[in-house]
N, C-alpha and C positions, 0 to 999 in steps of 0.2 A: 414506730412508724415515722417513715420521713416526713418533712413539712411540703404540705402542696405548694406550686409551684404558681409566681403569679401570671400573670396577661403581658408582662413586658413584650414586645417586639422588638430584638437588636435590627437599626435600621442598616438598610443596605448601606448607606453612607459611610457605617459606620465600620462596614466588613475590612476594610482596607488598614483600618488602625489595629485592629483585633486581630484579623486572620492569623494565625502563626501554627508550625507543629510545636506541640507542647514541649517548654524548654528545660532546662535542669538536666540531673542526671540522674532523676529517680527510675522505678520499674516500669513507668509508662511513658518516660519521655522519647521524643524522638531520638535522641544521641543512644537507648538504648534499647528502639525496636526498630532500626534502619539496618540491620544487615541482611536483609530480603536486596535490598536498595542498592547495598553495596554487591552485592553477587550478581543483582543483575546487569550493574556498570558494569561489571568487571570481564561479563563476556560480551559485554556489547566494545571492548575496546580498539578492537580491530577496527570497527568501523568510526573512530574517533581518530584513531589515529592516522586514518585515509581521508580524513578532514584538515586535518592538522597539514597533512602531506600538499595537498591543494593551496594553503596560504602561502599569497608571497611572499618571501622574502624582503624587507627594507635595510636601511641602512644601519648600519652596528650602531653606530652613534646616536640611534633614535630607539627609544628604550622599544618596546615589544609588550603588550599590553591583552592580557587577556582578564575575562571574567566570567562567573561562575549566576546565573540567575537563576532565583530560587532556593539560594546555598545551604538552608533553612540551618540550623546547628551541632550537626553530629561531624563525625572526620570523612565522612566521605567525601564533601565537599574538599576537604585539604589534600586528600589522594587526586583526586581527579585532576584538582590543577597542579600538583607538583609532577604528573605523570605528562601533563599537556607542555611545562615550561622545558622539563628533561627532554619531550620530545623534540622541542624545536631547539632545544640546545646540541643536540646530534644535528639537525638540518642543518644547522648552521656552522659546526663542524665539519662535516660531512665533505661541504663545500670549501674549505679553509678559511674559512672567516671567524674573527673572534665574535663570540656571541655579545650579542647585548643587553643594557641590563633591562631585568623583569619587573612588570608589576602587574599585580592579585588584585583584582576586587572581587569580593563578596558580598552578593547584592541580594536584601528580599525586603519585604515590607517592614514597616517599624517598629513593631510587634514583635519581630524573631529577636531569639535570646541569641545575641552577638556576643554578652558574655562570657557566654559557655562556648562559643564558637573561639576565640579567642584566647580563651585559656589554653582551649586543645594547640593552637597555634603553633607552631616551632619556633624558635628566635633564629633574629636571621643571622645568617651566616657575615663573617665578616668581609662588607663590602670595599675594607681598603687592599688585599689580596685580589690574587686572580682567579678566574673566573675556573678554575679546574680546582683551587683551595677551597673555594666555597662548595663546591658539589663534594669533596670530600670530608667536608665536615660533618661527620655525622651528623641525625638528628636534628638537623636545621637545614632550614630554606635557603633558595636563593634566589629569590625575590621580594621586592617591596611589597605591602599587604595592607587594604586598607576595605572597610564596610561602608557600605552605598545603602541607608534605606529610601526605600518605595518602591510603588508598583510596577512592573516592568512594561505592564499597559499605557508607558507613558515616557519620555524620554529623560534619561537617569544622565548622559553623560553628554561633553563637549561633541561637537562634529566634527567627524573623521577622526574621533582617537583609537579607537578599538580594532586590533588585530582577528582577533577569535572572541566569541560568545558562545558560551557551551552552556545548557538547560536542562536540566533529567528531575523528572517526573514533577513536574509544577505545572506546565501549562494546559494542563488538564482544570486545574483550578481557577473556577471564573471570576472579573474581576466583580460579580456581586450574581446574586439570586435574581432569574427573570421576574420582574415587577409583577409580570400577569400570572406566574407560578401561586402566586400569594394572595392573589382579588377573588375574593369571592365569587364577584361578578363574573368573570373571565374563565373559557371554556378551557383555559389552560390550569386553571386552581389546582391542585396537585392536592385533593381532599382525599386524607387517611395514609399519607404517604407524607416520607421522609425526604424520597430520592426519588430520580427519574425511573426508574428500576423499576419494568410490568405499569407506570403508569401510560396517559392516555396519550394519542398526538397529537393532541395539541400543545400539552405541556412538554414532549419532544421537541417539538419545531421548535416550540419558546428557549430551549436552554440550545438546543445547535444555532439556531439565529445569535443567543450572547456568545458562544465558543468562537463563532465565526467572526465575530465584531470586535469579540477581543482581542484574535491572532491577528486580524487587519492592524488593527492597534499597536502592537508588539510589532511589526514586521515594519510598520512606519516609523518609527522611532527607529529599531537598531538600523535601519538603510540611511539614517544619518548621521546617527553612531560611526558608524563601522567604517573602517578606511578602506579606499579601493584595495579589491586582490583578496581581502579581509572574507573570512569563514564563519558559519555558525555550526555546530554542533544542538539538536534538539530531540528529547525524549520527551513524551508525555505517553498516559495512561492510553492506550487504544482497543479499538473491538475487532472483531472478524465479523460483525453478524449486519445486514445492513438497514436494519430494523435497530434504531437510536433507542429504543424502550428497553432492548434487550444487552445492558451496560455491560454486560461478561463478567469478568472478576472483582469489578467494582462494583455491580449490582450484586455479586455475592458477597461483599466484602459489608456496603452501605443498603442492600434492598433485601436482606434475609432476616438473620438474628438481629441485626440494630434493628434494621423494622421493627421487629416481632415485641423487643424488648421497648419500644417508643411504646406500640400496644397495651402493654401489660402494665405500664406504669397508669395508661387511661381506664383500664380496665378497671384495676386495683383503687382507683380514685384519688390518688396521688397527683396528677393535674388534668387538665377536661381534654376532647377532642380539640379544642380551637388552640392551644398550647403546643401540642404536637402538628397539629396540621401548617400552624407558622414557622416550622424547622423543616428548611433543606438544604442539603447535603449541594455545596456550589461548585459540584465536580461533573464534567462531562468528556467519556471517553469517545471519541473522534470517531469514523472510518478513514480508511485513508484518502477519501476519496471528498470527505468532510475538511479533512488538513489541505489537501490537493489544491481543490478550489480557491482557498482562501491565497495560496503562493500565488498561485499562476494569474489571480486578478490581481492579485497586489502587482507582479513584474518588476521589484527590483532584483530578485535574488533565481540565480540558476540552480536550480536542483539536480545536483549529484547524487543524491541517493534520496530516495521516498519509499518506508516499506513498512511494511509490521513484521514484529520480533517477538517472538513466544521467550518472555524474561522468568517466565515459572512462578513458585507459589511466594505470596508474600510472608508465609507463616515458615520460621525456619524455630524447630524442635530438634531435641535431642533426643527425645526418645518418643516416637512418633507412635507405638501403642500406648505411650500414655495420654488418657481423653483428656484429664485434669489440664497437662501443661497443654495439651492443643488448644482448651479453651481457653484458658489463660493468656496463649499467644495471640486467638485472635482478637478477645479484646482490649489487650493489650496496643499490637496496632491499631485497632480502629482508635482506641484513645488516643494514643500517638497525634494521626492526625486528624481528629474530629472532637478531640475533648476538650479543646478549647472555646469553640463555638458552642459545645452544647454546655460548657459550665456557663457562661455570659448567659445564655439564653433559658435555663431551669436552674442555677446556683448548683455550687459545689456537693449541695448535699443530696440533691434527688440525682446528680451528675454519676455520683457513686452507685448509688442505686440502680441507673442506668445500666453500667458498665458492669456489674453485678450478675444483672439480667441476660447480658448478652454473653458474657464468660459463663452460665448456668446455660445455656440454649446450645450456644457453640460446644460444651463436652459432652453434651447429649447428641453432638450429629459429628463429632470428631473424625470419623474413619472417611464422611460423606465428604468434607470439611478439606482433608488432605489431596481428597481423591481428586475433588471438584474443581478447587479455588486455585486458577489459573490467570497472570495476569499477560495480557499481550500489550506491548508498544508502538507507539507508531516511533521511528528513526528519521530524521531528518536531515540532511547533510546537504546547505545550502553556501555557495557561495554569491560575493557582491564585486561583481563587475565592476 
């Protein structure tokens, strides 16, 4: 039997040093259950690169600076920006002008495994050739490349450096758990629950009032970031339903089998009710109408494009009659990104346990599981005046 688990509370304070998706390159880290993530970049890139399309152009002699927020540590993040610097290296062909040179930041809190992001890295190309040598080098970049940690809720860079800031699926992630989600006292308590997911509305209002405080957050900072004519590119998690209890595929993903499985460890008497009732899941998926709000008060940035996007299921299988690997997958992702917070918060070993429980629940509903578990996005395509 596992060891109960004790009364610690990780404090909100403390989310920001901690948060991360799980690093390394073992069976549960992120760098090895992000290709849900990476497919669904990959059709949403049409609409990046009519983002891209909208940035002005400056002068060749002033480098050209984009960044990736949220970058967390798998290679997506190194696709998305080398597809975003090749794009603007055509525009600025295109035009006949020599392109200029690039630089990469990759930015997330301090917490993310930048080692592993970095390994994957390419060496760069060599910057004493020209600018056509370097894209023909195989295998290597051609641009400068450097990591930024902190919160994005907060401002990371110089004013007016940043050409393009491009975001996929992070700002969904709040920058802490609503205070009142956790008081007892407070008709927002979120008792017997993990995630916003079927609870009540009060404890709704409570995490879209933080979603909305932190994109205000986020959109004050990059508008003085960002150089005039300068673009954002932005993905996070979103819903169709306008009912905030009812999360869609993040409430299947965070409000099903991980529920189920928080249950059965209190059941079992592996740790009490008040254990599990001080873990929640600091994810809220949007309306668009929820993201809306938050641009149009703020009024630095013109939106070009605001929509939701059916990016499909997060669980990619090879052989989708097998229930085994479906369960596998999806506790796999949900470890991915939530096994961090819940190892900090019950230790590594009732952690296993956990994820045990929710890989034995999810191959008993696998067929429900592929059928169901759909994610949608909200799409962002904001320029700055």
């Amino acid at each position: 039997m596992a060891p109960k688990g004790d009364n610690v509370v990780v404090s909100n304070m403390k989310l920001e040093r901690m948060l991360s998706m799980k690093g390394g390159k073992g069976e549960a880290s992120y760098a090895n259950n992000s290709q849900a993530q990476a497919q669904h970049a990959r059709s949403m890139l049409h609409l990046l690169e009519e983002t891209l399309d909208g940035v002005q152009l400056n002068s060749p002699e002033v480098p050209f600076v984009v960044v990736d927020l949220g970058c967390s540590c798998g290679s997506n993040t190194i696709y998305i920006v080398d597809v975003m610097i090749k794009h603007m290296i055509k525009r600025y062909e295109a035009l006949g002008y020599e392109p200029p040179e690039f630089s990469a930041f990759f930015s997330d809190l301090p917490s993310n495994d930048f080692n592993t992001l970095f390994q994957l890295l390419p060496p760069l190309a060599n910057y004493g050739g020209s600018m056509e040598e370097c894209l023909a080098a195989d295998n290597h970049r051609s641009y400068f490349a450097a990591g930024v940690p902190g919160s994005f809720y907060r401002r990371l860079f110089p004013a007016r450096s940043i050409d393009v800031f491009h975001s996929a699926f992070s700002l969904h992630w709040l920058s802490q758990v609503p205070e009142s989600v956790l008081d007892k006292r407070s008709t927002a308590y979120n008792k017997g629950r993990v995630f916003i997911h079927g609870a009540s509305e009060s404890t709704a209002i409570a995490y879209k009032k933080r979603f909305q405080a932190d994109l205000a957050e986020f959109l004050r900072s990059r508008s003085q970031e960002m150089k005039r004519g300068g673009s954002m590119f932005l993905v996070c998690l979103g819903r169709t339903s306008v009912d905030p209890t009812d999360q869609g595929g993040a409430g299947l993903l965070f409000g099903t089998h991980f529920q189920d499985a928080w249950d059965d460890l209190v059941q079992e008497g592996l740790i009490n009710g008040e254990k599990r009732d001080n873990f929640n899941i600091p994810v809220y998926a949007p309306s668009l109408q929820d993201f809306k709000e938050v641009v149009e008060a703020d009024g630095s940035f013109f939106i070009n494009k605001l929509e939701v996007f059916k990016g499909g299921s997060p669980l990619v299988v090879n052989q989708p009659d097998d229930a085994v690997e479906v369960g596998r997958a999806l506790a796999n992702s949900c470890r991915s990104v939530s096994g961090v917070l819940v190892d900090a918060h019950i230790g590594d070993q009732l952690s296993e346990e956990l994820f045990l429980r929710v890989e034995r629940r999810a191959t008993s509903h696998a067929k429900e599981l592929l059928e169901q578990l759909q994610f949608f996005h909200i799409v962002a395509s904001l320029s700055f005046a």
